[in-house]
C-alpha positions, -999 to +999 in steps of 0.1 A: -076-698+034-064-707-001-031-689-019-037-657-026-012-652-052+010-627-031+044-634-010+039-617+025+070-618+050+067-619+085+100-605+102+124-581+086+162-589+092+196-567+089+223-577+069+256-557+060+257-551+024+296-553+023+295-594+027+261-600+032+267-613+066+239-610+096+239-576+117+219-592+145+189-568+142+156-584+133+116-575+135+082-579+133+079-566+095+041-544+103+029-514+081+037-489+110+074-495+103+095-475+076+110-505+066+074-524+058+077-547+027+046-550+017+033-586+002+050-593-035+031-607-061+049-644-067+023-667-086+055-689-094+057-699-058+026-692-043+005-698-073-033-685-063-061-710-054-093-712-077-119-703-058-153-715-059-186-696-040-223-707-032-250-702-050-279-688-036-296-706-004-329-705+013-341-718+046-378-715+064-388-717+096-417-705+117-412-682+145-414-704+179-412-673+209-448-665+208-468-659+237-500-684+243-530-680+219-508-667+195-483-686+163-455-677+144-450-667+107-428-687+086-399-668+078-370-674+050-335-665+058-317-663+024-278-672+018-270-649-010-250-660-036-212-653-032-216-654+003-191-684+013-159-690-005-143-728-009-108-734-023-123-771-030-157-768-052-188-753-056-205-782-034-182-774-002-195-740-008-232-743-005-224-772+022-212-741+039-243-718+032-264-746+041-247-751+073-251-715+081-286-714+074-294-742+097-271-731+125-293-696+120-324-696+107-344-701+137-331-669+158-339-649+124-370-662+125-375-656+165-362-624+161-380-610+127-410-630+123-444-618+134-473-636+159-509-638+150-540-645+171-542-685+169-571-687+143-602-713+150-640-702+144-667-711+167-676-741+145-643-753+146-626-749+113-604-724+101-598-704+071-594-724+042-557-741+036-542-771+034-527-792+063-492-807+069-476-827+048-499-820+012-477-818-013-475-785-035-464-789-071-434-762-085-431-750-117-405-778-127-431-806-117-411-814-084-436-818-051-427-796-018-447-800+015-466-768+025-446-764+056-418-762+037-424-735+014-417-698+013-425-661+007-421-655-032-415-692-039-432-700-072-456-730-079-475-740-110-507-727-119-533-727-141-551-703-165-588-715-164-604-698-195-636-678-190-625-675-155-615-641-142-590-651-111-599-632-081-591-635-045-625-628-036-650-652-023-678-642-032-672-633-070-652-665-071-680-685-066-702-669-091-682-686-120-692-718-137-685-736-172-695-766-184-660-772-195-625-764-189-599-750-201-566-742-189-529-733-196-499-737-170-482-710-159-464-700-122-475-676-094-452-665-064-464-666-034-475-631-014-483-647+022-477-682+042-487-687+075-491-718+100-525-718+122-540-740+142-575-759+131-597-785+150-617-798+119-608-807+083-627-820+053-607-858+040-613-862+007-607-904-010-593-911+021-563-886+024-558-876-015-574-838-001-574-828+035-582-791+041-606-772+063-644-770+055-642-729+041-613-741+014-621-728-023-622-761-041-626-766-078-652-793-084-676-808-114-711-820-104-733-818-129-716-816-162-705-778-145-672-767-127-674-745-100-656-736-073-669-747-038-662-747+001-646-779+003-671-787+034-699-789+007-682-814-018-705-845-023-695-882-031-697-878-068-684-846-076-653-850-101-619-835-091-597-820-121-559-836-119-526-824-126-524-849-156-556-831-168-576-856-159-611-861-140-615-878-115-646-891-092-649-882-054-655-915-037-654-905+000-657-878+020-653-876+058-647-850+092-615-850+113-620-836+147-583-837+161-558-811+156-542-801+125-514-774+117-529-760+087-511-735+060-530-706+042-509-695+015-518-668-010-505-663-046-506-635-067-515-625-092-530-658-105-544-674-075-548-716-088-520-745-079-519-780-077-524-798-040-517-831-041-523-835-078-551-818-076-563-781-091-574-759-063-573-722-049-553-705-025-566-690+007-589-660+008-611-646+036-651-642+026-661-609+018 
């Protein structure tokens, strides 16, 4: 621990006050004793150390003690800011957070996390979300993987105009335009959870790859729409994050298994996967 300003003495001694010379009689100097000396303030020879604490620190996890059938939640464990003190810098002190995160956040997670029935329909697909590894654009322009992200994290969306953003289905898909539209803005997210799928939809050979019930934003036509992703067509155009169009070339199955993420945002419900302008995960009405 760094200097705390303060002189504190250990043992207490007896002198005679005559010469000044040693009685013999010394002790531990504690709080219980009459003659306690309590710490001094001495800055001239114990001059304080600057202190420096962490900002705040965030670490996800899913929870990994469920019973068969079932999968965890992800779950964040958050190192609040002030939380770990360095005499050195502010670095050391979030090394310190981090460290404690990691050394923790996957008993938090055991521990306060929730299970959920494994989820894969009859035909083999799940609800629609994204799988491992797709890249999830934040509000500064940086990527994150799915897996990695968290409860009330916020990622860059987008305003379509004319379209009123819902989380439902079936009034979702009863929007079209023959143009677009849109303004950036951010969305937290409300709910992120890791299931388990046995079919996915690739789109240009890996640029998309979500399960067939996914709410993807496509042009065919000369109109945008939003689609299940299982019923996108070689041809269809895909809107980018550089606000561009472009053509779908291929489209193919996967029949192995895929961890897949369906995330919800709220209250505006778009974001970019992959470079790409889609919608977040909603159940059909």
């Amino acid at each position: 621990m760094g200097n705390t300003g303060y002189k504190s003495f250990e043992k207490l001694e007896l002198y005679f006050t005559d010469d000044g010379s040693y009685a013999g009689v010394r002790k531990p100097n504690v709080v219980t004793d009459p003659d306690y000396i309590a710490p001094l303030l001495d800055t001239a020879t114990c001059a304080p150390s600057i202190r420096f604490y962490n900002s705040e620190r965030k670490q996800s996890t899913t929870k990994k003690n469920c019973s068969a059938g079932y999968s965890g939640n992800y779950v964040t464990l958050t190192a609040f800011p002030n939380q770990f003190v360095s005499t050195i810098d502010e670095a050391d002190a979030n090394t310190q957070a981090e460290i404690w995160l990691a050394a923790n956040v996957q008993t938090y997670a055991n521990n306060h996390g929730t299970c959920e029935p494994t989820w894969t329909s009859p035909g083999g697909g799940a609800g629609g979300c994204f799988v491992e590894g797709t890249l999830i654009t934040l509000p500064d322009g940086s990527k994150k993987a799915i897996e990695e992200l968290h409860l009330d994290q916020l990622l860059l969306s987008a305003k379509i105009e004319t379209l009123i953003d819902t989380n439902n289905v079936s009034e979702l898909y009863k929007w079209s335009s023959d143009y677009l539209l849109e303004s950036r803005i951010t969305s937290p997210i409300t709910k992120i959870t890791q299931k388990i799928t046995h079919k996915t939809i690739i789109i240009n050979e890996g640029l998309l790859e979500a399960t067939p019930s996914h709410s993807q934003l496509i042009q065919r036509n000369g109109i945008w729409k939003f689609i299940p992703l299982g019923d996108i067509s070689v041809g269809d155009n895909l809107y980018t994050i550089a606000k561009e169009i472009i053509p779908v070339t291929s489209v193919s199955i996967n029949s192995e298994k895929r961890k897949i993420y369906p995330l919800t945002l709220n209250p505006f419900h778009t974001y970019f996967a992959n470079g790409i302008l889609t919608h977040n995960f909603k159940a059909p009405i």
